[in-house]
C-alpha positions as CSV (number, residue, x, y, z in Angstrom):
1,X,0.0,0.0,0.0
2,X,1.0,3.7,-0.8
3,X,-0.1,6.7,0.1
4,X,-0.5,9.2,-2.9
5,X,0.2,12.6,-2.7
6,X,-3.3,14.2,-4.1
7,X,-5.2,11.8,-1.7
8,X,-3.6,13.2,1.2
9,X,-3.5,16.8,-0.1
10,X,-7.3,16.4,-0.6
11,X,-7.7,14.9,3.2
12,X,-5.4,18.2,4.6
13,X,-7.6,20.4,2.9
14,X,-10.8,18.8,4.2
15,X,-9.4,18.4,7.9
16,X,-7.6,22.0,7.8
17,X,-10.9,24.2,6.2
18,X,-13.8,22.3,8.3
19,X,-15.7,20.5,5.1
20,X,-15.7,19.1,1.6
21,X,-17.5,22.5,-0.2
22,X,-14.7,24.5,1.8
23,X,-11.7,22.0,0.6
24,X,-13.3,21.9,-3.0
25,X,-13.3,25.9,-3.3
26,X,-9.5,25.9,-2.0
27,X,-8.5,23.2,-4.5
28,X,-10.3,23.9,-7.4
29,X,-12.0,20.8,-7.9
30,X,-15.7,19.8,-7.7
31,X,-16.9,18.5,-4.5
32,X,-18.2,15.1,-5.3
33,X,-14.3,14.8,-6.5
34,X,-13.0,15.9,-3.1
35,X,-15.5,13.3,-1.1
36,X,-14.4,10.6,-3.3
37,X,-11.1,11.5,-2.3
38,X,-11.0,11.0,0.8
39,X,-13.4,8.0,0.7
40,X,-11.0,6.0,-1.3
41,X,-8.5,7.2,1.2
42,X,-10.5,5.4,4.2
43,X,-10.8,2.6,2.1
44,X,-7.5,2.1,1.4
45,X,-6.3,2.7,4.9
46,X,-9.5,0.5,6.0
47,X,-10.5,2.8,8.7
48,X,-12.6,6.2,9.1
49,X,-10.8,9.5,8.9
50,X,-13.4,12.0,9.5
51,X,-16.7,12.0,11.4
52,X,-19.0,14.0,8.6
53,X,-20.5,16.5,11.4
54,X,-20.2,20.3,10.6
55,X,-17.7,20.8,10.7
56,X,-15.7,17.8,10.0
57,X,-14.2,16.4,13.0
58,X,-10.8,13.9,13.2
59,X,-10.9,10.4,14.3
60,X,-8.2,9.1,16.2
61,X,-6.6,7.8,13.1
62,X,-7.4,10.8,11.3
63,X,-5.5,13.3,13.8
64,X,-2.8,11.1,13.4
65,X,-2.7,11.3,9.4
66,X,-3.3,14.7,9.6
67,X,0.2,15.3,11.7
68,X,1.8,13.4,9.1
69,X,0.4,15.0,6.5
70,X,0.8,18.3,7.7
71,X,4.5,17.8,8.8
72,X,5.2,16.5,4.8
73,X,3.4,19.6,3.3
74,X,5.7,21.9,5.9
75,X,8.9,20.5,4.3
76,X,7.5,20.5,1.1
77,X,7.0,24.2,1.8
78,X,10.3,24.9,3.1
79,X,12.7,23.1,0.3
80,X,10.7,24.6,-2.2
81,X,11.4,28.1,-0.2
82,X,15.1,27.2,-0.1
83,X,14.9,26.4,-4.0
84,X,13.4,29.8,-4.7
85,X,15.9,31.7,-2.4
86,X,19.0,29.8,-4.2
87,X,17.5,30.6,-7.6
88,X,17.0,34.0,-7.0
89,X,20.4,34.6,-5.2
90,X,19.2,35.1,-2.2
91,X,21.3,32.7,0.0
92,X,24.6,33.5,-2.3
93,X,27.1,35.6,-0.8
94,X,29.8,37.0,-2.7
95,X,33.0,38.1,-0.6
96,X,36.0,40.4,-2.5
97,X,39.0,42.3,-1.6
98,X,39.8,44.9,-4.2
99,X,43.0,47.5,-4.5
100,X,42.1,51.4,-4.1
101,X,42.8,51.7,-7.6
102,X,40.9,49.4,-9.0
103,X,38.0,50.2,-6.0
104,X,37.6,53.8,-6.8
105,X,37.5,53.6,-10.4
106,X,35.6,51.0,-11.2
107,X,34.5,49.3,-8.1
108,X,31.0,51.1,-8.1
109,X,30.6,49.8,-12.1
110,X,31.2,46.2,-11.2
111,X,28.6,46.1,-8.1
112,X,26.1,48.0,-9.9
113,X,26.3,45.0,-13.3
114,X,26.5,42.4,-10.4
115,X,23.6,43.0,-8.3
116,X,21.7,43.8,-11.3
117,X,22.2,40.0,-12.1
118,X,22.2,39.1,-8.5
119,X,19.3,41.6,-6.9
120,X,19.0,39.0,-3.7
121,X,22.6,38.3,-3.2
122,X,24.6,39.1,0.0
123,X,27.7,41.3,-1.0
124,X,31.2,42.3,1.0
125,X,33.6,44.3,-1.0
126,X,36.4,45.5,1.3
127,X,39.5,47.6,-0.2
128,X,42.9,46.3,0.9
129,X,46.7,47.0,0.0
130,X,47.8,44.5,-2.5
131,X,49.4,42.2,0.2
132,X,46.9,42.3,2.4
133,X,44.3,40.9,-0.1
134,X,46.4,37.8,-0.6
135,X,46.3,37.3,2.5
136,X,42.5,37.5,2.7
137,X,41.8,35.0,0.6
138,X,44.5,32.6,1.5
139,X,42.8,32.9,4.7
140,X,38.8,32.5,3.6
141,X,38.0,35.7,4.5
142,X,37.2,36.4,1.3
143,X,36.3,34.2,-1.8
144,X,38.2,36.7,-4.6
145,X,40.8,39.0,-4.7
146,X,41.1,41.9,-7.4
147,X,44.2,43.8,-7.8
148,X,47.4,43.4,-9.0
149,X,49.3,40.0,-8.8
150,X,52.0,39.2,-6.6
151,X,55.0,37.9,-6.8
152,X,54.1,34.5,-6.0
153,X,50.5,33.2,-7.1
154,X,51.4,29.0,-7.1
155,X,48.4,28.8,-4.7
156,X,45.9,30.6,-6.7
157,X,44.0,30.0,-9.6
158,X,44.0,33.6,-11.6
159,X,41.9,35.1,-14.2
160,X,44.2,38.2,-15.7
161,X,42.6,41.6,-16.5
162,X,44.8,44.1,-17.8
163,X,48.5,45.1,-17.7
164,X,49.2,47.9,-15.1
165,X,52.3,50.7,-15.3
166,X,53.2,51.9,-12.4
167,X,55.1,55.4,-12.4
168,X,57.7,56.4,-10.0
169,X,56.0,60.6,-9.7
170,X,56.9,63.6,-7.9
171,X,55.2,67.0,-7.6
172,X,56.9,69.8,-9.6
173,X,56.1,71.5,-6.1
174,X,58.3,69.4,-4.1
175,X,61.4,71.9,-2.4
176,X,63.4,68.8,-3.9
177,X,62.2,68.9,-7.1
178,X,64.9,69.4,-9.9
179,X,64.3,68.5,-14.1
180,X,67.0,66.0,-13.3
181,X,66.7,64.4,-10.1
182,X,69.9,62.0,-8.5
183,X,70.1,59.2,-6.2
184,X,70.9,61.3,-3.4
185,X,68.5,63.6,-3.7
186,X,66.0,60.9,-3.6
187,X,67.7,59.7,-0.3
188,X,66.5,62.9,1.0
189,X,62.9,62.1,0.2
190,X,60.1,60.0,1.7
191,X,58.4,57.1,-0.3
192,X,54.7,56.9,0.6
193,X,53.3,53.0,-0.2
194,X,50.0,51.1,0.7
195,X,51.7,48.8,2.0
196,X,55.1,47.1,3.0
197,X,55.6,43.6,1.8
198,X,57.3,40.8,4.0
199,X,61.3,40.6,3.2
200,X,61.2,37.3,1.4
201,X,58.4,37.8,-0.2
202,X,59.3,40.7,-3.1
203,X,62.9,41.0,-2.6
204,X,62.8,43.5,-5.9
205,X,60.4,45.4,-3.7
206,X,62.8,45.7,-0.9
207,X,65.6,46.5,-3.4
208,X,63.5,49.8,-4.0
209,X,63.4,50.6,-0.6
210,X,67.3,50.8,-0.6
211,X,66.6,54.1,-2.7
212,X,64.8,56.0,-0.3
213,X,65.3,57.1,3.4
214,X,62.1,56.6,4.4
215,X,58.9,54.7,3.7
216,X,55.1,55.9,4.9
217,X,52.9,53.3,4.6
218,X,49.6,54.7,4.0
219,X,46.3,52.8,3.0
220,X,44.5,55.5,1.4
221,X,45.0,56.6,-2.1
222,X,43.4,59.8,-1.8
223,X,46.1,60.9,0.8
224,X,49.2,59.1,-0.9
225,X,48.0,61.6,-3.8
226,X,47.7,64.3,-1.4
227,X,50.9,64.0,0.3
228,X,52.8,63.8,-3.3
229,X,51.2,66.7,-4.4
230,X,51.5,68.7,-1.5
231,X,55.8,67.9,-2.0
232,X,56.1,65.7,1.0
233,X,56.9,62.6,-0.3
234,X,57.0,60.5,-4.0
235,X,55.0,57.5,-4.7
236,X,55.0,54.9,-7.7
237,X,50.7,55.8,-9.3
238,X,49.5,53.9,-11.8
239,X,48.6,55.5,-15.1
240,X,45.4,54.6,-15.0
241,X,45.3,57.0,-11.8
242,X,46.6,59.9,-13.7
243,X,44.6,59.5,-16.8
244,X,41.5,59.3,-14.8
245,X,42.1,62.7,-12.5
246,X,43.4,65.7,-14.0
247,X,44.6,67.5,-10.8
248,X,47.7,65.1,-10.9
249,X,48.5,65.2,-14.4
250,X,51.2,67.5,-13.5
251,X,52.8,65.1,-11.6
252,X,56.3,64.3,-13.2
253,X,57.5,60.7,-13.9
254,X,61.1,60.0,-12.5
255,X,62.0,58.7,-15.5
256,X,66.1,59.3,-15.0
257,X,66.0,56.0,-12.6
258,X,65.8,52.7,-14.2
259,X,63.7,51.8,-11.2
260,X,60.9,54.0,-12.2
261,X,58.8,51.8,-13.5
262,X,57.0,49.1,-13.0
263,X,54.7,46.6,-14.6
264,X,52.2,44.0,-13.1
265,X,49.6,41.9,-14.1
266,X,46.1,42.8,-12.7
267,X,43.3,40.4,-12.0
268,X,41.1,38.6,-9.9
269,X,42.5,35.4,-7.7
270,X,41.2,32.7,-5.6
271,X,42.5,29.7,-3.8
272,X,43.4,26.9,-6.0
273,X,41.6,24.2,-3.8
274,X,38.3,25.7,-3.6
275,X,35.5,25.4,-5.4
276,X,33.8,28.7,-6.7
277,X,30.3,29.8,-6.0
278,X,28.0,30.5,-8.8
279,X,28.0,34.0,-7.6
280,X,31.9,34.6,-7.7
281,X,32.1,32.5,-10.9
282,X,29.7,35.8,-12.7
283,X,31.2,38.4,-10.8
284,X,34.5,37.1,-12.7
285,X,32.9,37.3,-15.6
286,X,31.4,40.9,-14.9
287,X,34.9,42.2,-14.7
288,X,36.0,40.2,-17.7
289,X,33.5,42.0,-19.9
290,X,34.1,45.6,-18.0
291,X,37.8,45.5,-18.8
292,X,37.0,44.4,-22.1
293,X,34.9,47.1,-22.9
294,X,37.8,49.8,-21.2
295,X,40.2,48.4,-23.4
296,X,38.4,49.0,-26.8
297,X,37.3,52.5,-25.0
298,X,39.3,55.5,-26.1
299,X,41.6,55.9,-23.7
300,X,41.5,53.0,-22.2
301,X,43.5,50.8,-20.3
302,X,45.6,48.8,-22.9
């Protein structure tokens, strides 16, 4: 013997709404249909469900389908729920570290496609020095990274963006500044970074620090601009920075150092032993096709 699914359905609607007319209305069937239901239900089961008073009233064994019935119809409910959450993004969380650069001028853009595809989902976008973000995701406290790659990505699995210059600049303002700068006069001046890498982990990086006196590690990218163009200090900017403000396109390129420039790989990264949610999967995607677009922009990054 088996219990089918529109017999019982019939008998919950009966039980819950107090009578056959009541249970027909709800279901959308006649009610001779709906007493035949649950007739061939007693049948089968070979014992009365329902005393026909008005309302309908349980029988023992009745009360006792009905729990079943009920507790079925509740989990029916809530997987069906859960479905409908998952499908519309609602239970998908999408966790990225991003580079100031990157953040301030495009971060906006890439939430605004994403949640337009994902309207539901749960999103964390934190900004991060470069180093920082690896370590983010190494640890799982974020899913991707976007910004530029370090030197050592055997862990990750990377999806490359674009190419970034990097531009060793000083203000034309700086009490320093000459059209042909030397080493020692840039012993005499303060490099301003997001952040300072571990010794073993750049050691080109700490090669550049031998050029300098000093080294202020600052987070912000609004005041590492600020502090270059006020003459307190020189810092490498990417080019994308300069093409996109104007108020630092006099900044002047240190191009008499062979050290002056330098070239990375930008991109997003995750760890190479986890699996990606559908959510970071798009959002790779997103950037994929708003880098693509910036490249074949005028202007744009190349």
């Amino acid at each position: 013997m088996r219990l089918e699914s529109g017999e019982m359905r019939i008998f919950h609607s009966v039980a819950r709404s107090g009578g056959f007319r009541a249970a027909a209305q709800e279901l959308h069937l006649t009610q001779s249909a709906v007493s035949q239901a649950v007739k061939q239900l007693e049948v089968k089961l070979n014992q009365p469900l329902l005393i026909r008073d008005r309302p309908v009233r349980l029988t023992q064994a009745g009360r006792r389908l009905y729990r079943y019935v009920d507790d079925q119809l509740q989990q029916e409910q809530a997987v069906l729920g859960d479905l409908s959450r998952l499908a519309r993004g609602l239970d998908q969380q999408l966790s990225v570290a991003i580079d100031s650069t990157n953040n301030r001028f495009a971060g906006a853009d890439l939430i605004h496609t994403f949640i337009g595809r994902w309207p539901e989902a749960r999103l964390r976008l934190v900004e991060q020095p470069s180093r920082a973000i690896v370590q983010a995701v190494m640890s799982g406290e974020v899913e991707l990274g976007l910004g530029p790659f370090q030197t050592r990505m055997d862990r990750f699995s990377t999806a490359p963006l674009y190419n970034e210059h990097r531009l060793l600049m000083i203000s034309p303002e700086h009490p320093l500044h000459r059209a042909e700068m030397t080493a020692k006069d840039l012993q005499r001046i303060p490099l301003v970074v997001s952040s300072l890498d571990e010794p073993d982990q750049r050691p080109y990086q700490e090669k550049l620090r031998d050029n300098f006196r000093m080294i202020w590690q600052i987070s912000s990218l609004n005041v590492r601009l600020n502090l270059i163009d006020r003459g307190l200090a020189v810092g490498y900017i990417s080019t994308e920075v300069t093409r996109q403000l104007p108020h630092i396109q006099h900044f002047r390129a240190l191009n008499e150092f062979d050290f002056a420039r330098i070239e990375r790989q930008v991109g997003l990264f995750y760890r190479k032993d986890r699996d990606l949610s559908p959510v970071a999967q798009d959002f790779i995607e997103v950037c994929r096709r708003y880098w693509a677009d910036e490249a074949g922009a005028p202007g744009g990054i190349r």
